[in-house]
FISEVO-476902 format. One record per residue: residue number from 1; residue in three letters; chain; x, y, z of N, C-alpha, C in turn. Coordinates in Angstrom, 1 decimal. Example, Ala and Ser with C-alpha at 12.3 -4.5 7.8 and 13.67 -1.06 7.14 Angstrom:
// FISEVO-476902
ATOM     n   res   chain      n_u      n_v      n_w     ca_u     ca_v     ca_w      c_u      c_v      c_w
ATOM     1   ALA       A     13.2     -5.7      7.8     12.3     -4.5      7.8     13.2     -3.3      7.8
ATOM     2   SER       A     12.8     -2.2      7.1     13.7     -1.1      7.1     12.9      0.0      7.9
This chain:
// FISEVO-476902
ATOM     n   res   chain      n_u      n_v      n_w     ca_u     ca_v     ca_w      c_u      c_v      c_w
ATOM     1   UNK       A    -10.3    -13.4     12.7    -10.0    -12.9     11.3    -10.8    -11.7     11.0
ATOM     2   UNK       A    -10.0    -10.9     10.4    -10.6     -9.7      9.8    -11.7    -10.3      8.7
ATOM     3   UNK       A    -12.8     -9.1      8.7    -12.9     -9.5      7.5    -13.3     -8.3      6.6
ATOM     4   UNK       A    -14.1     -7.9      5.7    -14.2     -6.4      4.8    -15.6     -6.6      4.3
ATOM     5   UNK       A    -16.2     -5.2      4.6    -17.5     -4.7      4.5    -17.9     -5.0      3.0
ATOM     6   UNK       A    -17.0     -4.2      2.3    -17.6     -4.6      0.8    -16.3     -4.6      0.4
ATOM     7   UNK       A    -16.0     -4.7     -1.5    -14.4     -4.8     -1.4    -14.2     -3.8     -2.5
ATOM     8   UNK       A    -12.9     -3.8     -2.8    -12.3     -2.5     -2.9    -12.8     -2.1     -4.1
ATOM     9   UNK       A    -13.4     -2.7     -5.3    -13.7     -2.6     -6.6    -15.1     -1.8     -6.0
ATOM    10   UNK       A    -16.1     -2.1     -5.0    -17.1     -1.4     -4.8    -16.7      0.3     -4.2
ATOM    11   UNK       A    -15.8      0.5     -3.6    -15.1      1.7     -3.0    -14.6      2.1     -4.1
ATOM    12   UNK       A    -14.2      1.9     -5.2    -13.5      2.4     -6.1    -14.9      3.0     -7.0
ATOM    13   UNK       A    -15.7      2.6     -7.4    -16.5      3.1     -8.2    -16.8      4.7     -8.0
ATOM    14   UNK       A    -17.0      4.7     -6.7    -17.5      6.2     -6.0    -16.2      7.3     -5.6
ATOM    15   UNK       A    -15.3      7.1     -6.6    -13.7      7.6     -6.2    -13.2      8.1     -7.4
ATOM    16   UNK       A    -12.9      9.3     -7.9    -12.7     10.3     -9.2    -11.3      9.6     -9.5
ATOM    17   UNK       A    -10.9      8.8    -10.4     -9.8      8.7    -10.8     -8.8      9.8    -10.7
ATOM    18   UNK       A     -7.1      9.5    -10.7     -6.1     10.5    -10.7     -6.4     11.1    -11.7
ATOM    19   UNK       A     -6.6     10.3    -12.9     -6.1     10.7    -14.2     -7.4     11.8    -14.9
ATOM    20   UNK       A     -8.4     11.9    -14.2     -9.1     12.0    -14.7     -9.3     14.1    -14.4
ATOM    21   UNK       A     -8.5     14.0    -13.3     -8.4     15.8    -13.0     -7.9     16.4    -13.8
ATOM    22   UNK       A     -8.7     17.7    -14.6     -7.9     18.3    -15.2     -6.6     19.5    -15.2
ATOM    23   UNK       A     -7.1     19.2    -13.7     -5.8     20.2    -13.0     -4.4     19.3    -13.1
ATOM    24   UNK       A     -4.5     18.3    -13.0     -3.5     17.6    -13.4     -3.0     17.3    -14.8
ATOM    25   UNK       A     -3.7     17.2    -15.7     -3.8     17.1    -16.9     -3.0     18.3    -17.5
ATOM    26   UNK       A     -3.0     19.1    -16.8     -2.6     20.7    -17.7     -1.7     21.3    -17.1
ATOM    27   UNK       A     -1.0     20.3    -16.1      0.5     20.4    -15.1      0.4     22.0    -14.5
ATOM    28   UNK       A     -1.0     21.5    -13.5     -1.0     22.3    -12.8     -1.6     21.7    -11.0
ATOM    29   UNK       A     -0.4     22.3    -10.4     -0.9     21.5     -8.7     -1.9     22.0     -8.5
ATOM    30   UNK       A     -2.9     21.0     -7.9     -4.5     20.6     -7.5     -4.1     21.0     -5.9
ATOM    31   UNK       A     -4.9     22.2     -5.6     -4.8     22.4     -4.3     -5.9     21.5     -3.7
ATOM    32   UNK       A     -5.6     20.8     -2.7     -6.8     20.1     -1.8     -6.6     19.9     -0.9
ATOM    33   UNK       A     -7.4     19.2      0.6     -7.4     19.4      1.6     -6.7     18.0      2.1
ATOM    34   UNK       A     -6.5     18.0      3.2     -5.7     16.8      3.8     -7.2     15.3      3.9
ATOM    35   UNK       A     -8.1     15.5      4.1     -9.1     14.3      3.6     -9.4     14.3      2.1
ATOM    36   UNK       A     -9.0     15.4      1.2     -9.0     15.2     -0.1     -7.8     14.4     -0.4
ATOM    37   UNK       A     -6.3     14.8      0.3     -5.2     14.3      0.1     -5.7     12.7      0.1
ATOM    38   UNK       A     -6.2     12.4      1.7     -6.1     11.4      1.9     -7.3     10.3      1.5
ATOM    39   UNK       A     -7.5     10.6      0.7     -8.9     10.0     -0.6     -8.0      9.4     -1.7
ATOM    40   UNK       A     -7.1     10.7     -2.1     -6.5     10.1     -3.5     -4.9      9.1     -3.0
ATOM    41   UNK       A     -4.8      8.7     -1.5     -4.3      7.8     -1.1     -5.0      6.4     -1.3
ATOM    42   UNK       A     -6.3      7.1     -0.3     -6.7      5.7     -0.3     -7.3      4.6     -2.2
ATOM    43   UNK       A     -7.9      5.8     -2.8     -7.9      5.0     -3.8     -6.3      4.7     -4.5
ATOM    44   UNK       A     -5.6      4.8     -4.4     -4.4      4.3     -5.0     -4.3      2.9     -4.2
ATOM    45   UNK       A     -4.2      2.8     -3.1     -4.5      1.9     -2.3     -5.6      0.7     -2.9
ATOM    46   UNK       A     -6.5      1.0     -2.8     -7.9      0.4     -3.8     -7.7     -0.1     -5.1
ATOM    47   UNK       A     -6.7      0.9     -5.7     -6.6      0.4     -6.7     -5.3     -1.1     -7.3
ATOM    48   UNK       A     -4.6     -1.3     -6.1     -3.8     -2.4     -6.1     -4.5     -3.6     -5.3
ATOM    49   UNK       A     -5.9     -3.4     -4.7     -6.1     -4.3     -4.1     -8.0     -4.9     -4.1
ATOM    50   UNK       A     -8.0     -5.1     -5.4     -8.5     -5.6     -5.9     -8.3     -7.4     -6.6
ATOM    51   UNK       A     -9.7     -7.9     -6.0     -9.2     -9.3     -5.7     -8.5     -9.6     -7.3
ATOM    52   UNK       A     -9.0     -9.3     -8.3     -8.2     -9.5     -9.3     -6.6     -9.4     -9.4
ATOM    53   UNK       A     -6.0     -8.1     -8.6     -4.5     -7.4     -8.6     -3.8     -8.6     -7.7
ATOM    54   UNK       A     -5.0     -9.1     -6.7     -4.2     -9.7     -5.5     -4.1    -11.2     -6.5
ATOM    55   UNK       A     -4.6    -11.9     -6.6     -5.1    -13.2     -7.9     -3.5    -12.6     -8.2
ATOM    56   UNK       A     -3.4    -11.7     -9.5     -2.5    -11.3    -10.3     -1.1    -11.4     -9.2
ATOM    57   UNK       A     -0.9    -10.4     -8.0      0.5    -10.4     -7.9      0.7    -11.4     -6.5
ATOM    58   UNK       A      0.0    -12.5     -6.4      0.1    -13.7     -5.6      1.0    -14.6     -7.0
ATOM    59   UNK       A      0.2    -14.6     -7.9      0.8    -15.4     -9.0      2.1    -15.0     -9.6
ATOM    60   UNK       A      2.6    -13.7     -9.7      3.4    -13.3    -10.0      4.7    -13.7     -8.8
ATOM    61   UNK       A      4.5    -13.4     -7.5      5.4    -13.5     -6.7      5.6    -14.9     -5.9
ATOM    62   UNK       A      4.6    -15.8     -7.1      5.1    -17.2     -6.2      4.4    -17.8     -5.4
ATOM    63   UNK       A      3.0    -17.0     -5.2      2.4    -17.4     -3.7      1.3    -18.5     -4.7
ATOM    64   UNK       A      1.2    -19.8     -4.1     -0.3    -20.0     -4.7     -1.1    -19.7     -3.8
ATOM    65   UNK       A     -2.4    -20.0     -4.1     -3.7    -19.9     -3.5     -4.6    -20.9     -3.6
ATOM    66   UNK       A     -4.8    -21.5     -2.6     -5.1    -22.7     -2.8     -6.8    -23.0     -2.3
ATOM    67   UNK       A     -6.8    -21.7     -1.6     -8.3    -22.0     -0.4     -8.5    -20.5      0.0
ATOM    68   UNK       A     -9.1    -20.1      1.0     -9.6    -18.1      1.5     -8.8    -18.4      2.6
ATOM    69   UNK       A     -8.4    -19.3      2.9     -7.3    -18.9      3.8     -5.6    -18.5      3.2
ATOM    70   UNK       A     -5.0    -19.0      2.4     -4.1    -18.6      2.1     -4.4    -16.8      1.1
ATOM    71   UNK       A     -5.6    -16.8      0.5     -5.8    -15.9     -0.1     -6.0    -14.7      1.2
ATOM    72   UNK       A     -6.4    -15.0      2.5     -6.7    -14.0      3.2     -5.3    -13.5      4.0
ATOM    73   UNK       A     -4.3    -14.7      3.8     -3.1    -14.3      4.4     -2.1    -13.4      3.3
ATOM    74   UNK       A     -2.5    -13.4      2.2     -1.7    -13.3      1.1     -2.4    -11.4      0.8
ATOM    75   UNK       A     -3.7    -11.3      1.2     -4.3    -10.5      1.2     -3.7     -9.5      2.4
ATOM    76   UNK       A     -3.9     -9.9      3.2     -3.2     -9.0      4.3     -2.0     -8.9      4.3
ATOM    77   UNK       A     -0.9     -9.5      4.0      0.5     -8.9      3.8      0.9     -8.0      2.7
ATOM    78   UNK       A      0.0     -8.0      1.8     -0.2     -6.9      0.5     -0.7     -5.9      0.7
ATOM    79   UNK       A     -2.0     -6.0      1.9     -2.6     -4.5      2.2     -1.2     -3.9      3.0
ATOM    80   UNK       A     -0.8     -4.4      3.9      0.5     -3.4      4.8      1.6     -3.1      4.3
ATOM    81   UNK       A      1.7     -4.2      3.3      2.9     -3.8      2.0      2.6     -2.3      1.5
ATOM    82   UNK       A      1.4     -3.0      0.7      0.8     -1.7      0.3      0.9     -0.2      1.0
ATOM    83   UNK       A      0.2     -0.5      1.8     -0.2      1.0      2.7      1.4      1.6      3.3
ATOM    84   UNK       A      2.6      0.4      3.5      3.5      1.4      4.1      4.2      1.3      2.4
ATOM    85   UNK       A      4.0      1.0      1.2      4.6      1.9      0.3      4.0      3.3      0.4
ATOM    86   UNK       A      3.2      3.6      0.3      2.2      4.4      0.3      3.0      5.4      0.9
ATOM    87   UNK       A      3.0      5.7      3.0      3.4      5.8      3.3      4.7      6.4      3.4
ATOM    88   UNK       A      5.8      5.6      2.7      7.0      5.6      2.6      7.0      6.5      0.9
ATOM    89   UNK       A      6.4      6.5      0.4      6.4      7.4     -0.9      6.0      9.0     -0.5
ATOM    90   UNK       A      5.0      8.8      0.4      4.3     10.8      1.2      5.9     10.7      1.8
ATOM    91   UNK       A      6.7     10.1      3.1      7.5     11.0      3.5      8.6     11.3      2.5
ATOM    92   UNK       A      8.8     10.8      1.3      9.9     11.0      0.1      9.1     12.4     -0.2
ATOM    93   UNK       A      8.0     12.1     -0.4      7.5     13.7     -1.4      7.1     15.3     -1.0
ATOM    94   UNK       A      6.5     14.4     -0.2      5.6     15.9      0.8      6.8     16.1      2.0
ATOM    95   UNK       A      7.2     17.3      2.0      8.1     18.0      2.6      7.5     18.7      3.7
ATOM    96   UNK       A      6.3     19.2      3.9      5.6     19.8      5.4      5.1     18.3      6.0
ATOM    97   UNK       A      5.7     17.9      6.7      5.9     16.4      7.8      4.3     16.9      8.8
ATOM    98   UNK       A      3.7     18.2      9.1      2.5     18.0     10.1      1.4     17.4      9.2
ATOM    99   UNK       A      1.6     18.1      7.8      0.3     18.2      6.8      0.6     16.8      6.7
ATOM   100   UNK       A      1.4     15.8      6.2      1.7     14.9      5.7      1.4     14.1      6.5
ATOM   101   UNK       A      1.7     13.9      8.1      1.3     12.9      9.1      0.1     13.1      9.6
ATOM   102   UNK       A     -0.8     14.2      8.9     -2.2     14.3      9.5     -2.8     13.6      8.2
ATOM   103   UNK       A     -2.5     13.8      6.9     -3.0     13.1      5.6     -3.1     11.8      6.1
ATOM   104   UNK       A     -1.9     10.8      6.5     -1.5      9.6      6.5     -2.8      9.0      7.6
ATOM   105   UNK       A     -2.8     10.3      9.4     -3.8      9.8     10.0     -5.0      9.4      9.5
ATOM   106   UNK       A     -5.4     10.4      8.5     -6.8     10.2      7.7     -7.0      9.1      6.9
ATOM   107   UNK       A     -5.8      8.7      5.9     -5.6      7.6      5.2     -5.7      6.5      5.9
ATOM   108   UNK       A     -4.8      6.0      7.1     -5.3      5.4      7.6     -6.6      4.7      8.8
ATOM   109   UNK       A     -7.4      5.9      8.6     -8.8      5.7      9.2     -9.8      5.2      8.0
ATOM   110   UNK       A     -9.4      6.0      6.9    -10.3      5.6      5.9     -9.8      3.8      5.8
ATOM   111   UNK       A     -9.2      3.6      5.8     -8.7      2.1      5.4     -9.6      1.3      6.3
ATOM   112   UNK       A     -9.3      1.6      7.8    -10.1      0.6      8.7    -11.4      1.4      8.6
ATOM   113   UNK       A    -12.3      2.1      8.7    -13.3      2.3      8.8    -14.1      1.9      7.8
ATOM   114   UNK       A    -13.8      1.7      6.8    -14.5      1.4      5.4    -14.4     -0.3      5.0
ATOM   115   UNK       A    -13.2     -1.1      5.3    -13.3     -2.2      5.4    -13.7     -3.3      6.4
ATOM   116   UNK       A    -13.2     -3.0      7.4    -13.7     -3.7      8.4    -14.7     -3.9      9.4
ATOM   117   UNK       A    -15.3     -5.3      8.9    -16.5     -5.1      9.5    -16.8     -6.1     10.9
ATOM   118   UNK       A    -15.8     -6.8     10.5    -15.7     -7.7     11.9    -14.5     -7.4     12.5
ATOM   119   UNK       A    -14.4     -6.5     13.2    -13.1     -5.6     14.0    -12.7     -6.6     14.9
ATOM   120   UNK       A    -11.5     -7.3     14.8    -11.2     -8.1     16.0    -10.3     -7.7     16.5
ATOM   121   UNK       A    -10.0     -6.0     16.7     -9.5     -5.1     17.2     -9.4     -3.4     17.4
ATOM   122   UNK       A     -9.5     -2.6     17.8     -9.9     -1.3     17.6     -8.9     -0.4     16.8
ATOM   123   UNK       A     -9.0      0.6     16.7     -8.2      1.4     15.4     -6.6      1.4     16.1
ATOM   124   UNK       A     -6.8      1.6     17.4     -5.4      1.8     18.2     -4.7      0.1     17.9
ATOM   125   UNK       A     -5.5     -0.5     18.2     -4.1     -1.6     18.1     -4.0     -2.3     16.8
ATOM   126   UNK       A     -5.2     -2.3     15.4     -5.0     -2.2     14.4     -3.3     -1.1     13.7
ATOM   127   UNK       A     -3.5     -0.1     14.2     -2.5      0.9     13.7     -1.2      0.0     14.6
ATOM   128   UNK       A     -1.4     -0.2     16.0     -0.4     -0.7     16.2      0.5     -1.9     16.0
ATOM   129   UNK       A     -0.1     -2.6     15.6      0.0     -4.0     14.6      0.5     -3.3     13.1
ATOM   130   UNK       A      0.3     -2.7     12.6      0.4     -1.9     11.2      1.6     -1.0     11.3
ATOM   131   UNK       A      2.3     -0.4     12.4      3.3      0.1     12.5      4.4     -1.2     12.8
ATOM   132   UNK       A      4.2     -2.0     13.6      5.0     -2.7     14.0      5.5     -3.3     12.4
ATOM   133   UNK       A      4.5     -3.9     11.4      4.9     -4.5     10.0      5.6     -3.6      9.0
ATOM   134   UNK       A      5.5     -2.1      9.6      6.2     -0.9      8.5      7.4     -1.3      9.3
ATOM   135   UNK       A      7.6     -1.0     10.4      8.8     -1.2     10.8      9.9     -2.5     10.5
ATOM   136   UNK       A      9.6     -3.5     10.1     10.0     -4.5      9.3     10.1     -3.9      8.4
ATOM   137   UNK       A      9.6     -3.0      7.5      9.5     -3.1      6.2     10.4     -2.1      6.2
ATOM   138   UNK       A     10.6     -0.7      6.9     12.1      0.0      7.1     13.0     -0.7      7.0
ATOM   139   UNK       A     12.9     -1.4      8.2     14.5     -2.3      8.7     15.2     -2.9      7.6
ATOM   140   UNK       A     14.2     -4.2      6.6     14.8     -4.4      5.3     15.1     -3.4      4.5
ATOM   141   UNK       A     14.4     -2.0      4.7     14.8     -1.3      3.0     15.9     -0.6      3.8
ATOM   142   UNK       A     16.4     -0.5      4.9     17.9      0.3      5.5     19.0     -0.7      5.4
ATOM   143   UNK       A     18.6     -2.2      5.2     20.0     -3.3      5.6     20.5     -3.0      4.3
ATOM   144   UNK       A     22.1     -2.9      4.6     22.5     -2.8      2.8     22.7     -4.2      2.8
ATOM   145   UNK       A     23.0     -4.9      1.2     22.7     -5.7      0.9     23.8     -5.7     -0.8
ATOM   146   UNK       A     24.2     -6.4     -1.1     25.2     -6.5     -2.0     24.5     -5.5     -3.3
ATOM   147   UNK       A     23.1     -6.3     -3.7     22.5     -6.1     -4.7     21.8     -4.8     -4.7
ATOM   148   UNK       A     20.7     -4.7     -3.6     19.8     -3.8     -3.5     18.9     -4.0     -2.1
ATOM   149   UNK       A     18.9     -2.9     -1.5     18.1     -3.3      0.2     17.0     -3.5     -0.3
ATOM   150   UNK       A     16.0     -3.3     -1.5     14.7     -3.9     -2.2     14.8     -5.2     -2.2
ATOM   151   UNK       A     15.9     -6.0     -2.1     16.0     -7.8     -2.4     15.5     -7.9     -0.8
ATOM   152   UNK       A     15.7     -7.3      0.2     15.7     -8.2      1.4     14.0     -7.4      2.0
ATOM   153   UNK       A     13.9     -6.1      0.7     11.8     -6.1      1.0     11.4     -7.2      0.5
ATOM   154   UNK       A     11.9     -8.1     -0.3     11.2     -8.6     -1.0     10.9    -10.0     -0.4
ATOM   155   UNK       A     12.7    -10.4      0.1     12.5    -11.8      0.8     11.7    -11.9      2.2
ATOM   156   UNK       A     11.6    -10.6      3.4     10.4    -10.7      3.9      9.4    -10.5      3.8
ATOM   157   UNK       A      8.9    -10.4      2.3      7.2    -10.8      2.1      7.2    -11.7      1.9
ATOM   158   UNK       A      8.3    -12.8      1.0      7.6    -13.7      0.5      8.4    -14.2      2.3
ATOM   159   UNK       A      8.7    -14.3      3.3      8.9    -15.1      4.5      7.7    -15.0      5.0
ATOM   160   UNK       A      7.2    -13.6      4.8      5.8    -13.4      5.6      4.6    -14.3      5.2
ATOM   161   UNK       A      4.4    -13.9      3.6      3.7    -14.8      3.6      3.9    -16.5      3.5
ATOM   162   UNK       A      5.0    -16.9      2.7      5.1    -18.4      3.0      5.6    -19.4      4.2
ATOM   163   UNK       A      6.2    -18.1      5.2      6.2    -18.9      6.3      8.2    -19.1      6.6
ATOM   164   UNK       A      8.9    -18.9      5.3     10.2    -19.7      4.7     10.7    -18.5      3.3
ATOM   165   UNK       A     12.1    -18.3      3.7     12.8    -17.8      2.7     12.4    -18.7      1.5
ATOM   166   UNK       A     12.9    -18.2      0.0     12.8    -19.1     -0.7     13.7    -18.2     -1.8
ATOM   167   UNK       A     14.5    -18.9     -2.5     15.7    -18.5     -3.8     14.6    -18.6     -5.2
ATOM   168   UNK       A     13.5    -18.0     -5.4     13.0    -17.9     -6.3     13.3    -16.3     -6.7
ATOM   169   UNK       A     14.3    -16.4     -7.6     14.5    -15.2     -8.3     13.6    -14.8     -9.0
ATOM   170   UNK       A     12.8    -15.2     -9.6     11.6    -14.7    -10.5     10.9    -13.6     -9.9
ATOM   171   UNK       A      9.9    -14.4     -8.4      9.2    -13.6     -7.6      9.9    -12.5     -7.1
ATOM   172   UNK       A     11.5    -12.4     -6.6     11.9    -11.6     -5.8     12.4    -10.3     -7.0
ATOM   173   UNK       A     12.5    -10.4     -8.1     12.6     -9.7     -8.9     11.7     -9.1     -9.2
ATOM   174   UNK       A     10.2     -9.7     -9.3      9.2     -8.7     -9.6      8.5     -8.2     -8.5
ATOM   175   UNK       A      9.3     -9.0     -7.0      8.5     -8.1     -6.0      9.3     -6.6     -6.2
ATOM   176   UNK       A     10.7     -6.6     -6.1     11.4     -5.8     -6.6     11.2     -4.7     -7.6
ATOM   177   UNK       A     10.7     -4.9     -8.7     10.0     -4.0     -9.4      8.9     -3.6     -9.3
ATOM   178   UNK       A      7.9     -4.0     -8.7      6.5     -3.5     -7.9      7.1     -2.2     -7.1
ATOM   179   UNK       A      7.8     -2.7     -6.2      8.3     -1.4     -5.1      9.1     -0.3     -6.2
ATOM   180   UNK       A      9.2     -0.7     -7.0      9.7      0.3     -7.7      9.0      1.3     -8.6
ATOM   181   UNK       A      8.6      0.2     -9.2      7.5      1.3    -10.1      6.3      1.9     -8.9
ATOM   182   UNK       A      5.8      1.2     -8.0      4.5      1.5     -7.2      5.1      3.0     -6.3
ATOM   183   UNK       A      6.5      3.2     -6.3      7.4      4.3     -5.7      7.2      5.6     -6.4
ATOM   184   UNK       A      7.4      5.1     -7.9      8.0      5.9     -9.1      6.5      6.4     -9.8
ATOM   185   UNK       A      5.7      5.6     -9.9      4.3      6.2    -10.4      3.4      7.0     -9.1
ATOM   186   UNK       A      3.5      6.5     -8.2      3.0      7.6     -6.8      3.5      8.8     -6.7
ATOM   187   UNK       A      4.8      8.5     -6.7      5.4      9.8     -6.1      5.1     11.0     -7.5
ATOM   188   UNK       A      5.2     10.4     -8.9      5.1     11.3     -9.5      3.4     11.8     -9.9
ATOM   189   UNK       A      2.7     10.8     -9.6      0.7     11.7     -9.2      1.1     12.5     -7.9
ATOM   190   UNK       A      1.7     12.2     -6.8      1.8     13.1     -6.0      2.2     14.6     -5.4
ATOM   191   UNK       A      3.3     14.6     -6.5      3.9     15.7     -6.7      2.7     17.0     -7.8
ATOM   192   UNK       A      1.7     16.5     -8.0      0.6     17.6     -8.7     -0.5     17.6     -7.8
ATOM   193   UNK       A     -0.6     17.3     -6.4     -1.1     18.3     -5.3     -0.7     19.0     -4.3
ATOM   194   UNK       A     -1.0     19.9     -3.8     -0.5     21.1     -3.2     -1.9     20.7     -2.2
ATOM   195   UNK       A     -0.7     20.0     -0.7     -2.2     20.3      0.6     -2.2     21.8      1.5
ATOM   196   UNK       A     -3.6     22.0      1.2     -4.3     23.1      2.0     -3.7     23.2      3.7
C-alpha cells in the first residue's frame, strides 16, 4: 500500500492560492513557467484532497468509511479521478499540446514525489498504473449514453470503488456535478495563464 509523506493540507500551506494573484484579479494572463504552470495544478489537486474533502465527497457519493482501509481505497480512486480531471481540463484549454504535456509531466512528478513515501513502485509504473485508470475514465466519458456519457464517469467510480454498480441516483448525480463544476471552475482559472 501506498502511503503519503505528509498530507495535502500540509502542502497546501506553502502554495499561493489562485485567487489570491493579482494578475488574475485585474483579468490579466499571468505569464509563468511550465513548473509554475504545474504548481498551480498541483495545488488545485491539493485542494480537493484534503482528508476533510475526501470525508465530504465519500459521503456525498455513497461510499461509507468504515476503517483506513476503505478510506485508503476511496482515497485513491479520487486522487486518479482527480488528477485525470485535471488532465482532461489542460487538453480542453491549453492549445500548444508540447507546453501542455511537459506541464502535465511536471504535475505529475510533483504528485508522486511529494506524497509518497513508501513507493511500492517507481514513477514509471506509478504513471503507468495512472494512465491505464485515465483510460477508463476516457472510455466512459466517449460511450454515449441516453442521458449523458458523465452518468457512465460516474458509475465506474462508484464500481471502482464499491466493487458493484449501484442505482443510487443521488450519488451518481452529484458525481455528475463534481465533473462538471471541477471542469467549469478549472478551465476558467486556467484560461488567466499564459505558459512561457
Amino acid at each position: 500500500m501506498t502511503r503519503f509523506t505528509r498530507s495535502f493540507e500540509e502542502i497546501r500551506s506553502g502554495v499561493p492560492r489562485l485567487y489570491e494573484n493579482k494578475a488574475i484579479m485585474n483579468n490579466k494572463r499571468h505569464k509563468v513557467s511550465k513548473a509554475q504552470f504545474a504548481e498551480v495544478l498541483y495545488h488545485w489537486l491539493s485542494l480537493s484532497m484534503t482528508e476533510k474533502k475526501i470525508n465530504e465527497k465519500a459521503k456525498d457519493f455513497g461510499f461509507k468509511i468504515r476503517n483506513d482501509n476503505d478510506f485508503n481505497n476511496i482515497f485513491a480512486e479520487l486522487l486518479v479521478f482527480n488528477m485525470w480531471l485535471i488532465v482532461y481540463t489542460c487538453e480542453a484549454v491549453v492549445d500548444d499540446k508540447y507546453k501542455r504535456n511537459e506541464c502535465l509531466d511536471i504535475f505529475h512528478r510533483f504528485v508522486y514525489e511529494r506524497h509518497f513515501y513508501e513507493k511500492d513502485q517507481d514513477f514509471w509504473s506509478w504513471m503507468k498504473s495512472a494512465l491505464q485508470k485515465y483510460q477508463e475514465y476516457y472510455t466512459a466519458r466517449e460511450t454515449e449514453h441516453p442521458s449523458t456519457p458523465l452518468w457512465v464517469v460516474a458509475q465506474l467510480i462508484i464500481k471502482n470503488v464499491l466493487g458493484e454498480n449501484t442505482n443510487n441516483l443521488g450519488a451518481l448525480i452529484k458525481i455528475m456535478a463534481y465533473q462538471t463544476l471541477t471542469f467549469e471552475h478549472l478551465a476558467t482559472a486556467l484560461k488567466d495563464y499564459d505558459i512561457e
